[in-house]
C-alpha positions, 0 to 999 in steps of 0.5 A: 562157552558160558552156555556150557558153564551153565549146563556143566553148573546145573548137571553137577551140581545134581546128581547127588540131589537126585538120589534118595538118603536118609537122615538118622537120628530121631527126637531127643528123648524125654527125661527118664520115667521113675526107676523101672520094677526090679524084674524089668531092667532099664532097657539097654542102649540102643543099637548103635546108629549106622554112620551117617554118608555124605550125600554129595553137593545139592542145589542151595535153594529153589531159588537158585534153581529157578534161576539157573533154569532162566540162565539156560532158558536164555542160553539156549534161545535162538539169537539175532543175526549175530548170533546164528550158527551154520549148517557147517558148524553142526556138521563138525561138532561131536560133543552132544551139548554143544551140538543141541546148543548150535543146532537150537541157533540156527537161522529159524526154518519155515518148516519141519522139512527145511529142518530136515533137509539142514540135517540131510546137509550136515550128515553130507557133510559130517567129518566123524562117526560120532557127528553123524551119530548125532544127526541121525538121533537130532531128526528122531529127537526133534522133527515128527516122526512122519517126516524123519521116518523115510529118512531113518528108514532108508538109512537103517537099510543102507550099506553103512552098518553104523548109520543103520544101527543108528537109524534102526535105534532112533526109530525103535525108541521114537516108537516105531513098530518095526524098529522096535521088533528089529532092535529086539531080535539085535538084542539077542546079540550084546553089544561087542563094543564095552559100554561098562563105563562109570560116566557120572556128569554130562561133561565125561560124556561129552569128553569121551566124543572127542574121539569121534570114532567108530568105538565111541559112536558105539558107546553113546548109541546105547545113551542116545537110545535113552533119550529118545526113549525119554525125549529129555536129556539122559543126564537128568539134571535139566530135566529134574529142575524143569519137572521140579521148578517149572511147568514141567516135561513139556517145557524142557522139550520146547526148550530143547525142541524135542517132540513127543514120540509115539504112544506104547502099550506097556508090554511094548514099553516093557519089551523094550526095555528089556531089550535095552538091557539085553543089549548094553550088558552093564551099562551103567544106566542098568540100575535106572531103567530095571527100576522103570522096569520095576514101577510099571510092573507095581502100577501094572499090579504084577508085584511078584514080577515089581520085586524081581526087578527092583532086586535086580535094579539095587545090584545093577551098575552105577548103584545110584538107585540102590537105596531107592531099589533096595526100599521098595524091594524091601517094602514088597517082602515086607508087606505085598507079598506072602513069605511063600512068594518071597521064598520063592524070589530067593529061589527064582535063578537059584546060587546066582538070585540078587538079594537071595539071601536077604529075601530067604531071611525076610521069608524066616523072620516073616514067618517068626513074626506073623506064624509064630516063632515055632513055624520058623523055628521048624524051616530052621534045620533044613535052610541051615543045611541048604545054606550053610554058608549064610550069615543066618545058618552061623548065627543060628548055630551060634545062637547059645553062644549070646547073653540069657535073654532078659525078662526069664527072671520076671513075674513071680517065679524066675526061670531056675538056674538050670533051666534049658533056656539059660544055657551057654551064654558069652562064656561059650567063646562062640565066634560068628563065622565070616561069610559073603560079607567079608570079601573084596566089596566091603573092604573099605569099611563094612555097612550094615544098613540099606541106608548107608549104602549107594553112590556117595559111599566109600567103594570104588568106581570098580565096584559101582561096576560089579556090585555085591549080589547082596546089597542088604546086608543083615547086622552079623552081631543082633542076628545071632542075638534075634536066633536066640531070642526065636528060639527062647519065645518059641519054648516060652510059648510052647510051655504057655500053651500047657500051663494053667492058671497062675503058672499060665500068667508068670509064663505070659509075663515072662515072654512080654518081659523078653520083648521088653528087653529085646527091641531086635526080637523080630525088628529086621535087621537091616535096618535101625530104631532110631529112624523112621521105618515105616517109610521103608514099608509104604513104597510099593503101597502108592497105587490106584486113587489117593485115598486108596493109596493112603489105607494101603499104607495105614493097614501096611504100618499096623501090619508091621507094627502088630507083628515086629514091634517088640513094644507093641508084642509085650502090650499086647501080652501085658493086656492078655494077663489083666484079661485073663488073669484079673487075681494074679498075684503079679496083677501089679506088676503088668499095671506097671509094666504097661506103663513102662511100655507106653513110656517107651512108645513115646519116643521110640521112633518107629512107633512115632510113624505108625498108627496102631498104637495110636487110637485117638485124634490128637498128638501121638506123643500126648496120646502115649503120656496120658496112657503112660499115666493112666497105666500108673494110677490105676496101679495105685488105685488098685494096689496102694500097698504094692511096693512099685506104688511110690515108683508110679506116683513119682512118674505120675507126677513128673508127667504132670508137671513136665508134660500139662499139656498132655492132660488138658481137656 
């Protein structure tokens, strides 16, 4: 009992651990900058932040840890004399740990055949299904493969069709190639017995062989198959603290006395796998191994094939990898893939694709962001009638219905009153219609961010068993606002293209003033500003040596932050304008604008992550002070008379004073 005290603390204490979560919340800001210019507001308040999740009970301390992986080092050791179990007790012994706990304290053997032939004995002897269960898998798991073989072979041939479906399994994930095309072609058949079970810690799992019966055998053959994929324990607790506390797998085996199994090629792995899957239709280990899946197809260069997995794993049962799934799969289509190929994912199973609608609105807002808002804009008419239903078609029929964009008042001349793009607005009454979002899964509470979403969240055991298709849901009430802001760049832009001279810089100013105003212009929606979203976009990008590894993820965030970061679109213009238009009588007004823009990229936490912006070797918050200031004092330099001159000399000596540092040589 105080070795299964132990075991029970370690597995769960851990599963929380184990899952993968974001802290939201960034840096607190500085103090405010000067009163911004009248025709660049202050911006508005932020979005508001998604709630923060439990994220389950973790291990206090690596300490701890450490000394919890001696307990059961110890607990499992084999005895003196008083402590030896028999042959007996293994032979009538269900529960899985108990049984790995009685066998590991037998009387030592002199060799891997007499090993064999006590297991041979307690298999005569077993009193249950399950036991015999557990034998079968106990000779794949812990003698070589070339003694245990005729045994497991002569019983995958025997009359009893349980034990052979046990044999067949233990050697097809030990390695064996026959097996392993024999369990492939059973796969075409599903598993009768239901193994749809939420199972979360080892001590369910063992309560449910106290059955011992024939249904039970059948639902842990598919937990069993794992482990000897694995050889290490299918309830990872153990193996986490010995992989991260230890000297790692190798340990644990001998602390299990598991033996490695035979090599695979990946395609072996792969079909394998797969097989699994085929086999035991929502298991709730699913999610874990199409996330396998997924990372050998990325390792294996095939990311088309990655995201496809990775979309399946982030909508498979238990959902304790949906964060994880959902963050690559959104690093690929982000960032790997063309928008074509991510279109393409959204159209591969057709109306029944994971995640559909969320790739088609990253191939959209990809398309906005590196082709320009008019290439969007045209694809816009035939999706809404392709996907009517979508949260993207109503928020694009509803697009007029949100407040005038901020920034059509700026630079020299404003926008007229009558001016298409200051058309309808709140007063219109348009309401986002209700779709997918709004059915049975989220009625206990609506989640708006890949963030929130994953075991520790508030649904129920039923739907961690049938997931939503859609785990990345779109923020329904910025959508509408982005459509608007799509739509108001595009016409900006198009009205740039035929202007001249000064007419030409007011409407450049213009489109710089509405990114200013508009952090979501082409921000994705399913995620927040004040986290760290390069993380989210540098997953897929862990590939071949190091150094390659970390260029990957440099270009990954300068391609995100060039093309999606409103603060950087409105540098980037502000820049244009002093380039081209050096005698612009709103020259000013873009010195002090960019001033604005730096001022925000020092603490917009986004930008804080990435490196585009960032071209010297030192801090990036102190880089983005001194070119704050010095976007002021070349404002006064030039146009001491200009009536934001007092403004920008305030701000440069706030800076100066509150920031020294910053200016040090």
């Amino acid at each position: 009992m105080q070795r299964l005290r132990a075991l029970a603390w370690l597995f769960a204490a851990g599963l929380g651990a184990l899952a993968l979560a974001y802290v939201l919340g960034g840096d607190d800001p500085l103090p405010p900058l000067a009163a911004p210019a009248a025709d660049v507001p202050a911006e508005p308040a932020p979005t508001q932040a998604a709630p923060e999740r439990s994220e389950g009970p973790k291990l206090g301390s690596v300490a701890k840890a450490e000394a919890a992986l001696r307990r059961l080092r110890e607990e499992l050791r084999p005895r003196g004399d008083a402590g030896y179990r028999t042959v007996a007790q293994l032979a009538r012994t269900p529960s899985w740990i108990r049984f790995l706990a009685t066998w590991l304290n037998l009387k030592p053997a002199k060799d891997d055949a007499e090993h064999l032939a006590r297991i041979q004995e307690a298999f005569a002897a077993a009193d249950g299904p399950v036991t015999r269960q557990n034998l079968i898998f106990l000779a794949a798991l812990a003698l070589p493969l070339e003694v245990a073989q005729p045994w497991l072979q002569q019983l995958a041939t025997g009359e009893d069709a349980a034990d052979a479906e046990d044999a067949l399994v233990a050697l097809a994930f030990t390695g064996e190639p026959g097996a392993r095309s024999q369990f492939e072609r059973l796969a075409r058949s599903p598993e009768p017995v239901n193994v749809r079970r939420i199972v979360d810690y080892y001590r369910e799992h063992d309560a449910m062989t106290r059955r011992n019966d024939d249904e039970m055998r059948a639902v842990m053959r598919s937990y069993r198959a794992v482990e000897a994929y694995l050889r290490e324990p299918y309830f990872k607790m153990v193996a986490y603290i010995a992989t991260s506390f230890s000297s790692g797998k190798a340990e644990l085996q001998s602390m299990l006395g598991w033996t490695d199994r035979s090599s695979l090629t990946r395609r072996e792995e792969l079909a394998l796998l797969e097989a699994w899957l085929a086999r035991y239709p929502g298991h709730p280990g699913s999610d874990d191994v199409a996330n396998r899946l997924a990372r050998y197809h990325v390792e294996d260069g095939d990311l088309m094939e990655a995201a496809r997995w990775f979309s399946r794993a982030a909508v498979l049962p238990d959902q304790d990898l949906v964060y994880s799934s959902a963050r690559s799969l959104a690093g690929l289509c982000e960032i790997d893939l063309t928008p074509e190929q991510v279109l393409a994912l959204s159209e591969d199973e057709g109306l029944s694709t994971p995640n559909r609608r969320f790739l088609q609105y990253v191939w959209l807002r990809r398309l906005a962001a590196e082709r320009g808002f008019a290439t969007a804009l045209r694809e816009m008419p035939a999706y809404v009638r392709r996907e009517p239903s979508s949260e993207v078609a109503s928020a694009w029929e509803g697009r007029w219905g949100t407040p005038v964009p901020k920034g059509l008042d700026s630079g020299v001349t404003p926008l007229p009153a009558k001016d298409p793009l200051r058309r309808g607005g709140p007063q219109a009454g348009w309401v986002m219609r209700e779709g997918p979002a709004a059915d049975d899964w989220d009625k206990g509470g609506r989640t708006t961010s890949i963030h929130d979403f994953g075991i520790e969240s508030p649904f129920s055991k039923k739907f961690r068993l049938q997931p939503w298709p859609e785990v990345v849901h779109l923020d329904r009430t910025r959508l509408p606002v982005q459509m608007r802001a799509w739509e108001t760049l595009a016409e900006l832009e198009r009205r740039t293209a035929l202007a001249r001279g000064d007419a030409r810089a007011d409407l450049l100013y213009k489109q710089a003033a509405v990114f200013y105003h508009d952090r979501d212009a082409l921000f994705p929606l399913y995620g927040w500003h004040n986290f760290n979203f390069s993380s989210v976009l540098h997953g897929s990008q862990r590939r071949g040596s190091l150094e390659a590894s970390r260029e990957a993820n440099r270009r990954a965030r300068e391609h995100f932050e060039t093309t999606s970061l409103s603060y950087v679109r409105a540098m980037a213009l502000f820049d244009q304008i002093e380039r081209e238009h050096p005698h612009w009588a709103g020259l000013d007004k873009v010195l002090f604008s960019q001033g604005l823009v730096w001022r925000k990229l020092v603490d917009y936490k986004p930008s804080r992550h990435h490196v585009y912006w960032w071209q010297a070797a030192d801090d990036k918050e102190l880089h983005a002070i001194r070119q704050t200031v010095r976007a002021f004092e070349r404002l006064i330099q030039r146009f001491p008379e200009s009536p934001l001159a007092d403004d920008a000399a305030a701000a440069v000596a706030w800076w100066r004073r509150a920031r020294p540092t910053a200016f040090r040589r």
